[in-house]
C-alpha positions in Angstrom: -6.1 41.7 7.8 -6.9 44.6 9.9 -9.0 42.5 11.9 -6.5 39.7 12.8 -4.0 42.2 13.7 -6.9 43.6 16.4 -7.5 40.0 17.4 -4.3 39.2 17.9 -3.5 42.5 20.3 -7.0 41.6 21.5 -5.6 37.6 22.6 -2.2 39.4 24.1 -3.8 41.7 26.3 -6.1 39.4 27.9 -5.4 38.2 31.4 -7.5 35.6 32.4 -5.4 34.7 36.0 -5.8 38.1 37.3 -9.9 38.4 36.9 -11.3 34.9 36.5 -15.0 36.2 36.6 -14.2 39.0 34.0 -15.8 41.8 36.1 -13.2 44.6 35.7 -14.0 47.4 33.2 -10.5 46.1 31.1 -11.8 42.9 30.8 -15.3 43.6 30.0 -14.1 46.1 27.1 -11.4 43.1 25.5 -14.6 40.7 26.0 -16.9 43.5 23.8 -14.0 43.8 21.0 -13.0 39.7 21.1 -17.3 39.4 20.4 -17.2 42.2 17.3 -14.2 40.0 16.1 -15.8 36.8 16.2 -18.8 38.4 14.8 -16.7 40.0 12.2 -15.5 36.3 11.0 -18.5 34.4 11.2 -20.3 37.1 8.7 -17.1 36.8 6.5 -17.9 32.9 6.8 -21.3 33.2 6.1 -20.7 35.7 3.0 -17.9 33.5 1.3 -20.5 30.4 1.9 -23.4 32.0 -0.1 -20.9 33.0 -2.8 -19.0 30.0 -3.1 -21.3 27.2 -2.3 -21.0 25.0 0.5 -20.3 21.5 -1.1 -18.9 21.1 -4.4 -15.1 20.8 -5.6 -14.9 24.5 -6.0 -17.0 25.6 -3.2 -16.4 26.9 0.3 -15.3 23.8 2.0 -13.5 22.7 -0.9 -10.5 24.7 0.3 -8.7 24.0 3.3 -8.0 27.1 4.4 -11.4 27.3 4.2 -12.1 24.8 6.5 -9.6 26.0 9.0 -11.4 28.9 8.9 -15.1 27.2 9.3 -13.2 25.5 12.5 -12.6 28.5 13.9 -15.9 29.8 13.7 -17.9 26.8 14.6 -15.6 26.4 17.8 -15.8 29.8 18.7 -19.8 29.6 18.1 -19.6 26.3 20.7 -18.0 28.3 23.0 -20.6 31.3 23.0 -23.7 28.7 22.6 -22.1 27.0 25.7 -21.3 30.3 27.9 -24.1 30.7 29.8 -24.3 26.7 31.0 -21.5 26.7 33.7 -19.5 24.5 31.2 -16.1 24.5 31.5 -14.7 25.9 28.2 -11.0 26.5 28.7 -10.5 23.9 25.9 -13.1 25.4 23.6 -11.4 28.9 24.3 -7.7 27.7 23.8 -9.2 27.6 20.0 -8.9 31.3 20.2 -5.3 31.2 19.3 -5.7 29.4 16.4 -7.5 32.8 14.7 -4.2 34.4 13.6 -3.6 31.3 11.5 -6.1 33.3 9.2 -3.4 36.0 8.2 -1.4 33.2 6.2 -4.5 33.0 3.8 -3.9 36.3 3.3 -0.4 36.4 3.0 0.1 34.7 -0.6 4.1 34.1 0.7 3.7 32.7 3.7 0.8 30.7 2.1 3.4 29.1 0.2 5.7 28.0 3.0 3.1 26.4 5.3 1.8 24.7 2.1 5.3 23.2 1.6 5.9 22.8 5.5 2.8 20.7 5.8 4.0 18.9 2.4 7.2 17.6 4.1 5.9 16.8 7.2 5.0 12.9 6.4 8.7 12.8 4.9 10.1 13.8 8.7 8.6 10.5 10.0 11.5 8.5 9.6 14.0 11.3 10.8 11.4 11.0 14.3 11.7 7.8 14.7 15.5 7.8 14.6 15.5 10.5 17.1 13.0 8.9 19.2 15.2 5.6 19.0 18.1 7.6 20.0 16.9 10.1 22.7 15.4 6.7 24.5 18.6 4.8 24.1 20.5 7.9 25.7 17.8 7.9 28.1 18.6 4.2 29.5 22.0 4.2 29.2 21.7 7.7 31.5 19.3 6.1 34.0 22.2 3.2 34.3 24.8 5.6 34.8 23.4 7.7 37.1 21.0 5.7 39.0 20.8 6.8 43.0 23.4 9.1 42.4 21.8 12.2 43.0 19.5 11.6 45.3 19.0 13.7 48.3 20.6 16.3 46.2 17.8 18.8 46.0 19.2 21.3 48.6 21.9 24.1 48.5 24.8 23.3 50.6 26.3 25.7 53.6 28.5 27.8 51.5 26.4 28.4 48.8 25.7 32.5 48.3 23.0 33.7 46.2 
């Protein structure tokens, strides 16, 4: 759990705008802990595989936090196997976030909840549809109404003090 917390102060603090080439001392020390991390996981991964099996009903991958987990790792192990090939990776890196989603395997509470959340999610479909139906309706009958009206309006007037 420790680690999570760390990779998730580790995911904050990075700024990827302000040094693109990751040269500066700050980025090159969140780049040495976000490696420990990963390497920290995909040990755990390879430990709880030997233990548990890999295929099976009550093996690793027979859990699907497990799998989310094995995700993880397997994108993050793209994204270091691809590194050095001029690739580019921000998809493979936007994976990165998806690491504090470990904590709720932790967590047997909030465990719990995202079970039940993900339980009720194909019973929303209908309640999407009606909102989709209505939004789209509002949307037409606003286009109608207000068609050409504002245009040209994308200015501030004379008297207008900021």
């Amino acid at each position: 759990m420790i680690v999570i917390l760390l990779n998730c102060v580790t995911l904050g603090m990075f700024q990827p705008c302000e040094d693109v080439t990751c040269q500066a001392e700050w980025c090159l020390i969140l780049q040495v802990f976000d490696d420990c991390i990963f390497a920290f996981f995909a040990v755990e991964m390879v430990i709880k595989m030997v233990a548990l099996g890999i295929f099976g009903s009550k093996c690793y991958l027979g859990d699907t936090w497990n799998r989310l987990d094995f995700f993880i790792v397997m994108a993050g192990m793209m994204e270091y196997s691809l590194d050095g090939h001029n690739a580019s990776l921000s998809a493979i890196r936007t994976v990165r976030v998806l690491r504090p989603l470990r904590a709720i395997n932790r967590v047997p509470s909030m465990r719990i909840l995202v079970t039940l959340l993900l339980d009720t999610l194909p019973m929303l479909g209908n309640v999407l549809a009606l909102c989709f139906f209505v939004f789209f309706i509002f949307g037409i009958v606003g286009v109608q109404l207000w068609a050409g009206l504002l245009r040209n309006r994308c200015f501030m007037g004379e008297d207008f003090r900021t």
